[in-house]
C-alpha positions as CSV (number, residue, x, y, z in Angstrom):
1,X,0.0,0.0,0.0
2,X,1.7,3.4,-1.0
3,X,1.2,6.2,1.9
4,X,1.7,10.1,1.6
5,X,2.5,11.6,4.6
6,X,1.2,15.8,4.8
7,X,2.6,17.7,7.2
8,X,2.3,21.6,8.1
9,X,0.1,23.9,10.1
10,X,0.3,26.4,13.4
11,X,-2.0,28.7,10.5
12,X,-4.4,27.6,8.0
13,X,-2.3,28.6,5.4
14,X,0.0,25.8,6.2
15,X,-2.5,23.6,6.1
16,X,-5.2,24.2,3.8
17,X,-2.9,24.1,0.3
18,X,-2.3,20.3,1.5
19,X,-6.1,19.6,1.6
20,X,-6.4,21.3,-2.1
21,X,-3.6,18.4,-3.0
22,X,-5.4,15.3,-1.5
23,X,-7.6,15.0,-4.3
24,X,-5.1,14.8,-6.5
25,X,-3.0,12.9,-4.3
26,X,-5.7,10.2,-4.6
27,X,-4.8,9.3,-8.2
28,X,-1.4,8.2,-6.8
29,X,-1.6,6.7,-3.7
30,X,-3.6,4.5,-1.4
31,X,-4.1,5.9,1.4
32,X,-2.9,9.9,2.8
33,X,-2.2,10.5,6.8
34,X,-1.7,13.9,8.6
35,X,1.1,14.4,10.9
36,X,0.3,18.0,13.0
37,X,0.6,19.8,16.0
38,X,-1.6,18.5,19.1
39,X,-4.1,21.6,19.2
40,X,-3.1,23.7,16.1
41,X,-6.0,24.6,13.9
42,X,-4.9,22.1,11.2
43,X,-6.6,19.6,13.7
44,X,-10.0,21.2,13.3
45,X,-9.4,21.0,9.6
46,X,-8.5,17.9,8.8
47,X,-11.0,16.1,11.2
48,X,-13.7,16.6,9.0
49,X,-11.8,14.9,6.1
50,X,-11.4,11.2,7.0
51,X,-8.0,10.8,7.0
52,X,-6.0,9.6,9.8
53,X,-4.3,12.1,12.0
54,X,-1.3,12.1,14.5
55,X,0.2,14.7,17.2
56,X,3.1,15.5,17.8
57,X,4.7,18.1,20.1
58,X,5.8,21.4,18.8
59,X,7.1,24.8,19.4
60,X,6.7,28.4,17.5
61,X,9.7,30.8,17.4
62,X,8.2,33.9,18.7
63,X,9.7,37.0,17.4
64,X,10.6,38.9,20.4
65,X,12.1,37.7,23.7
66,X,10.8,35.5,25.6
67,X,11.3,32.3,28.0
68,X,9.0,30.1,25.9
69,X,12.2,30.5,23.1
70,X,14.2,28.9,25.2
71,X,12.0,25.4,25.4
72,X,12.1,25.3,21.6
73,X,15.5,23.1,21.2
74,X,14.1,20.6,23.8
75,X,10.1,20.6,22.4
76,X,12.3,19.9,18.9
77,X,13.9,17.0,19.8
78,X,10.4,15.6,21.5
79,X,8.8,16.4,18.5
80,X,11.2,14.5,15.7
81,X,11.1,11.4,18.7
82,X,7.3,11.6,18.1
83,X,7.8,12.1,14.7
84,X,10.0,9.2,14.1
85,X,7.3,6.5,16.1
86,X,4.8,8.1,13.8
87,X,6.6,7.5,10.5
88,X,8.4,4.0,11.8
89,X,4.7,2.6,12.2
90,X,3.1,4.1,9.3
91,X,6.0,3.6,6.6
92,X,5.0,5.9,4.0
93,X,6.4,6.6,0.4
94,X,7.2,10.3,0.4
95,X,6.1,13.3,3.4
96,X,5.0,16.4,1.6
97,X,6.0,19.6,4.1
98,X,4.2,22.8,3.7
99,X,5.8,24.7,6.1
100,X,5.4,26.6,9.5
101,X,6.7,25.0,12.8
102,X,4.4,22.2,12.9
103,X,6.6,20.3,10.2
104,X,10.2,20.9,10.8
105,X,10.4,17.9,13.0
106,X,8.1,15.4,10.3
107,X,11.0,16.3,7.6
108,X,14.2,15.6,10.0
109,X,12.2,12.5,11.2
110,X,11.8,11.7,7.4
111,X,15.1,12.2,6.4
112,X,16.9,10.4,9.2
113,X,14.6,7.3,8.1
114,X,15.8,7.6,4.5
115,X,11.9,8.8,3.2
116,X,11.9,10.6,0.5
117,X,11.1,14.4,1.8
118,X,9.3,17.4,-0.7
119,X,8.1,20.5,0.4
120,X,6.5,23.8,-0.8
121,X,7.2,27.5,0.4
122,X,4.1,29.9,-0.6
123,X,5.5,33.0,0.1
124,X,7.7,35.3,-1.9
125,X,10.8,34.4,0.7
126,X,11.3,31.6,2.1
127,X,10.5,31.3,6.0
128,X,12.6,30.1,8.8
129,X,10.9,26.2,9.8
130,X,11.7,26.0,5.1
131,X,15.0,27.2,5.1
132,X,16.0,24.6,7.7
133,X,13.9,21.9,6.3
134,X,15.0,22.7,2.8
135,X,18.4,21.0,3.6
136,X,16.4,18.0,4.4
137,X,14.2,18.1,1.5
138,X,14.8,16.1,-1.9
139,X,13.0,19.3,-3.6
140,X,11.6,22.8,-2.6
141,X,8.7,24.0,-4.8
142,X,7.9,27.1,-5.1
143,X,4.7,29.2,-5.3
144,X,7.1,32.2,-7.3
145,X,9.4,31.8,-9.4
146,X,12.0,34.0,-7.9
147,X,11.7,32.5,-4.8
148,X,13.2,29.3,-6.3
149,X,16.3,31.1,-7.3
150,X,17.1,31.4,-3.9
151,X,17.1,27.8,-2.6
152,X,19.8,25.4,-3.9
153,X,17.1,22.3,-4.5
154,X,14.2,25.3,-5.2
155,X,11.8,24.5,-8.0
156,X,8.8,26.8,-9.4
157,X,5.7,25.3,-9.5
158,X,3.0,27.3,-8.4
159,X,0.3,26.9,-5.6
160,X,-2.1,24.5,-4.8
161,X,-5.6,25.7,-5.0
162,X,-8.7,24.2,-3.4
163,X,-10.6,22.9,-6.5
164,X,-13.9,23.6,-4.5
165,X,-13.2,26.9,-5.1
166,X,-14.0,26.9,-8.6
167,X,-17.0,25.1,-8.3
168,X,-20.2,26.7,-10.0
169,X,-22.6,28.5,-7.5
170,X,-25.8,30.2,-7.4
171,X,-24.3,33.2,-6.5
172,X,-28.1,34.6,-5.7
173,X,-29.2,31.4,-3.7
174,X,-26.2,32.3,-1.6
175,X,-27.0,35.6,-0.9
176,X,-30.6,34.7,-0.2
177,X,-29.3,32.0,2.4
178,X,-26.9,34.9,4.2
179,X,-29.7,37.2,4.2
180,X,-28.0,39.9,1.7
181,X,-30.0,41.9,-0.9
182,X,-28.7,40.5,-4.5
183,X,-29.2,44.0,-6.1
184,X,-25.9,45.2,-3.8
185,X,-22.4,44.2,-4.7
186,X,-21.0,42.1,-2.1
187,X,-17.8,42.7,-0.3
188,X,-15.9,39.9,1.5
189,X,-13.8,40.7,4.2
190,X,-11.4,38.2,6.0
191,X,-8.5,38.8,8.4
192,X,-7.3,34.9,8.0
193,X,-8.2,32.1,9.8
194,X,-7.4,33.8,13.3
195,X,-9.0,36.7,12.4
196,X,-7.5,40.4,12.5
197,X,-8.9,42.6,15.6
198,X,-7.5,46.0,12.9
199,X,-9.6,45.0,10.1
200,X,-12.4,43.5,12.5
201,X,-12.4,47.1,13.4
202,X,-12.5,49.1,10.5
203,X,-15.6,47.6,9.2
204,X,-17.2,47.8,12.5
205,X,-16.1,51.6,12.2
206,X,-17.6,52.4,8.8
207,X,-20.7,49.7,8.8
208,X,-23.5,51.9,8.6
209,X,-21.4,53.7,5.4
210,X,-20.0,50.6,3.8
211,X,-23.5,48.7,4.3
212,X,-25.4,51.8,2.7
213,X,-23.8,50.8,-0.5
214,X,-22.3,46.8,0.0
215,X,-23.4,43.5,1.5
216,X,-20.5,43.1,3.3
217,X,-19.5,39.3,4.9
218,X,-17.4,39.2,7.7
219,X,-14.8,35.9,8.9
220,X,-13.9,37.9,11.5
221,X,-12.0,34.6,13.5
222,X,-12.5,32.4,16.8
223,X,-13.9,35.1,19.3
224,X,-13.4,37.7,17.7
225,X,-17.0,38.8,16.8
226,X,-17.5,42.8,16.5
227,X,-21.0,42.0,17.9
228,X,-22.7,44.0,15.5
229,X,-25.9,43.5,13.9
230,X,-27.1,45.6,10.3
231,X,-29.0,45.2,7.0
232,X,-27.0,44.1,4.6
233,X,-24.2,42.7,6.9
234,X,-22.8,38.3,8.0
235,X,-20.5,38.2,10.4
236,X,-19.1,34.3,10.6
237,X,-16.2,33.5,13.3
238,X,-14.4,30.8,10.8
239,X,-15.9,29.7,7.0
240,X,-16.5,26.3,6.6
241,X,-17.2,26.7,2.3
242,X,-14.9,29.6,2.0
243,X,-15.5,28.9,-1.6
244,X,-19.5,29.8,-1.0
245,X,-18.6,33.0,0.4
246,X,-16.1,33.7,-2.6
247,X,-18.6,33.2,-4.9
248,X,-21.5,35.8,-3.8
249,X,-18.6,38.2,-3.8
250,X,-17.7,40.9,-6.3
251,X,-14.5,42.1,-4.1
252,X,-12.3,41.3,-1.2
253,X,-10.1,42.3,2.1
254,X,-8.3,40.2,2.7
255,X,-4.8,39.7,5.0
256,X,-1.9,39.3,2.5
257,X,-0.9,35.6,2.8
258,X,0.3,34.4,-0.3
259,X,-2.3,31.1,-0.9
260,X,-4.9,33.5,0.2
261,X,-3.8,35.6,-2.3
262,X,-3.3,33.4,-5.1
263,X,-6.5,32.0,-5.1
264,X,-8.4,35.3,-5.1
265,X,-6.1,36.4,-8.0
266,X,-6.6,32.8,-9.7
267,X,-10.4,33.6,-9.5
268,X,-10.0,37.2,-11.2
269,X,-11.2,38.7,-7.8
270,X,-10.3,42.7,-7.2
271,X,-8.7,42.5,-3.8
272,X,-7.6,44.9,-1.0
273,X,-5.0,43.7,1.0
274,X,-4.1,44.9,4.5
275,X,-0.5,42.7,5.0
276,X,0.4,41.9,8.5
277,X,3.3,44.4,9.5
278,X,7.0,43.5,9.3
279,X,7.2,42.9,13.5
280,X,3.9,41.5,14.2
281,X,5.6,38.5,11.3
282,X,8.8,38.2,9.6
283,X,7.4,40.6,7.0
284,X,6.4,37.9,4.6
285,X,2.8,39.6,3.8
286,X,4.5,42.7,3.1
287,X,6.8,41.2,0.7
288,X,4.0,39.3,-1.2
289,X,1.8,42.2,-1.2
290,X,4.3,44.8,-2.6
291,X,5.4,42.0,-5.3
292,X,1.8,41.5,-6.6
293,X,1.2,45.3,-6.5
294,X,3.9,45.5,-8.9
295,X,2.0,43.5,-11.1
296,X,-1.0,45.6,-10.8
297,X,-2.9,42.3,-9.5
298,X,-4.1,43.9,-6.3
299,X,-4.3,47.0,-4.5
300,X,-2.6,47.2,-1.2
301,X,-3.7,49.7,2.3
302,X,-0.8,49.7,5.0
303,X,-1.7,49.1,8.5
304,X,-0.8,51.9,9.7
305,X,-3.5,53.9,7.6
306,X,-6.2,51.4,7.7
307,X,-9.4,53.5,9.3
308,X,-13.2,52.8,8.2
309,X,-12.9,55.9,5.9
310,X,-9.4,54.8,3.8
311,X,-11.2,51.4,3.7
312,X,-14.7,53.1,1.9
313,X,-11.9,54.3,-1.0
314,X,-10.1,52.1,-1.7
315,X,-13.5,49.8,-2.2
316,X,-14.7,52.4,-4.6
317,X,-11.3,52.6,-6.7
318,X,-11.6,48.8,-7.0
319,X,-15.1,49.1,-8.1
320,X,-14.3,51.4,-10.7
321,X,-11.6,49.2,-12.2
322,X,-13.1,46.3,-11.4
323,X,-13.4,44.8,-15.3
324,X,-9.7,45.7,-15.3
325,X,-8.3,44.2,-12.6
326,X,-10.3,41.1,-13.2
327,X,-8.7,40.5,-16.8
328,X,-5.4,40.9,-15.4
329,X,-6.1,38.7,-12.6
330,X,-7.3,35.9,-15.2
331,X,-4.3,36.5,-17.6
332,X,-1.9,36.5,-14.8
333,X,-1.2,32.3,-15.4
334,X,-1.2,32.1,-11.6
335,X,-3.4,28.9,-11.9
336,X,-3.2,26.0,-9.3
337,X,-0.2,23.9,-9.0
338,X,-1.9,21.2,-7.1
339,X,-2.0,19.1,-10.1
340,X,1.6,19.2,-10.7
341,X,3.1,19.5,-7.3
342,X,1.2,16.0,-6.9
343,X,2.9,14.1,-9.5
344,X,5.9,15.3,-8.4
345,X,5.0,13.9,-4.9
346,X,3.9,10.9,-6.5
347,X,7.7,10.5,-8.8
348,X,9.9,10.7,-5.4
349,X,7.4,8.4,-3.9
350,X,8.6,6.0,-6.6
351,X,12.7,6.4,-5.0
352,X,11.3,4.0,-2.5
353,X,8.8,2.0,-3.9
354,X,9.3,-0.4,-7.6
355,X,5.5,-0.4,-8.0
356,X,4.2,1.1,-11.0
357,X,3.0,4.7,-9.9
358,X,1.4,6.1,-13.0
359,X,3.4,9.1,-13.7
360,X,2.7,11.4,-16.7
361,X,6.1,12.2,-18.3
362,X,5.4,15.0,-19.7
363,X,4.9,17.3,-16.8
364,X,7.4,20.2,-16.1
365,X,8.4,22.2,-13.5
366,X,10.7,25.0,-15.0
């Protein structure tokens, strides 16, 4: 029986591009098992999928000081130990890693074991938990192509995109089941899967003024709920068909993470985005935001002047250029990669294995 081994988490974007590969991943192998943290939210996410999933200890590298730093080495070591057991019993083909702290110690598990180890880095440069596990990696793919300059064993490949998300929907029947009026456009708003108290905020601020002309949906994250009521206005802690919600809309706020990104751009979706400041992260949102600005794919509002009121324009420049933006978004060939990243999963799956995995030669990966 071949076995792929995901691993990543600590944020839904770690974890959600490996769900957009499973069924893909399906095609190749026989069965697909989830190593992640014990109470991450990449728990929640997979237990609604039926595969098996397993815990293991880890630690995140906060970016100030702080005692909890200091148990990082030793939670490590517990984790690839874990890690190790978990891989020993289940003896997979291939781990696929997509990052954060959750998977650092699957991949030096894997590698010590002699697995086959790929992995993907979504953002424009690479994070810390990928540089390391890079040097235990057969391949890095990459969601930009300059980013795969900059790793030795870097490849470009693109991102994996929840095929759900292009699914056709009655984009009136959803507004009719949220309660919005289907003669409005319909502005999504979404600070990530935690949520993001600034942009929470903002649209609490300006409701009354961005509900006189929008429906406006709200993921504003776990407890995190403005607690405000108003025509035209759904308010949702966490989305469980984020692709439902992308559907009845005509624009988007959005946090700057690149899968979050990509997908809205893969859609042709005019987006703000609000990245997460360089301090609060390791600047990675600004980096991906300023890049796809470049490209005139999106349109970007700093932190620092987000208010109710710079919200409202921004909205209404988007609007005007919405035809635009949305052709440049479509001709943008920032498709999914899911496709291709999993016959490339499958091909180092076949290092280990002499079964015939049915590979199609002609893929490529630039």
């Amino acid at each position: 029986m071949k076995t792929v081994v995901l691993t990543g988490g600590g944020t839904a974007g770690h974890c959600t591009p490996n769900v957009a590969l499973i069924p893909y991943l399906e095609k190749y192998f026989d069965k697909t098992v989830y190593i992640g943290s014990e109470k991450g939210i990449e728990r929640d996410i997979v237990k609604n999928l039926n595969i098996p999933y397993y815990k293991i200890p880890t630690a995140k590298l906060e970016r100030k000081f702080t005692p909890r730093n200091l148990a990082i080495p030793v939670k490590l070591v517990s984790g690839v130990y874990k890690a190790r057991k978990i891989l020993k019993k289940i003896d997979p083909s291939v781990v696929f890693s997509k990052g954060g702290y959750v998977s650092l110690p699957v991949v030096i598990a894997a590698k010590s074991l002699k697995i086959p180890v790929v992995s993907h880095e979504s953002d424009l440069s690479v994070g810390l938990a990928n540089k390391i596990a890079s040097r235990f990696s057969d391949v890095t793919l990459t969601a930009f192509r300059k980013t795969a300059g900059e790793i030795k064993n870097g490849r470009y490949v693109g991102t994996p995109i929840r095929v759900e998300l292009y699914k056709k929907r009655d984009k009136n029947a959803v507004l009719k089941k949220l309660g919005l009026d289907k003669n409005k456009k319909t502005v999504l708003v979404t600070g990530g899967s935690q949520g993001a108290d600034s942009i929470n905020r903002a649209v609490a601020d300006s409701l009354d003024a961005l509900t006189e002309k929008y429906n406006v949906i709200l993921v504003c994250g776990k407890g995190k709920s403005t607690g405000k009521t108003a025509k035209n206005f759904y308010e949702t802690e966490y989305a469980e068909d984020m692709g439902e919600l992308m559907a009845a809309a005509d624009a988007c706020v959005s946090r700057a993470g690149a899968n979050t990104l990509m997908e809205l751009i893969s859609l042709g979706m005019p987006t703000v985005a609000i990245p997460l400041p360089k301090g609060n992260s390791r600047g990675d949102q600004e980096e991906n935001a300023a890049y796809l600005k470049r490209k005139k794919l999106i349109t970007v509002l700093e932190e620092s002047r987000l208010s109710g009121v710079n919200l409202l324009k921004k909205l209404e420049t988007l609007e005007k250029n919405r035809d635009e933006i949305r052709e440049r978004c479509l001709a943008a060939d920032l498709k999914s990669g899911a496709e291709k990243i999993a016959e490339i999963i499958a091909s180092y799956a076949l290092k280990t294995h002499n079964d015939n995995v049915p590979i199609k030669k002609s893929f490529k990966t630039n």
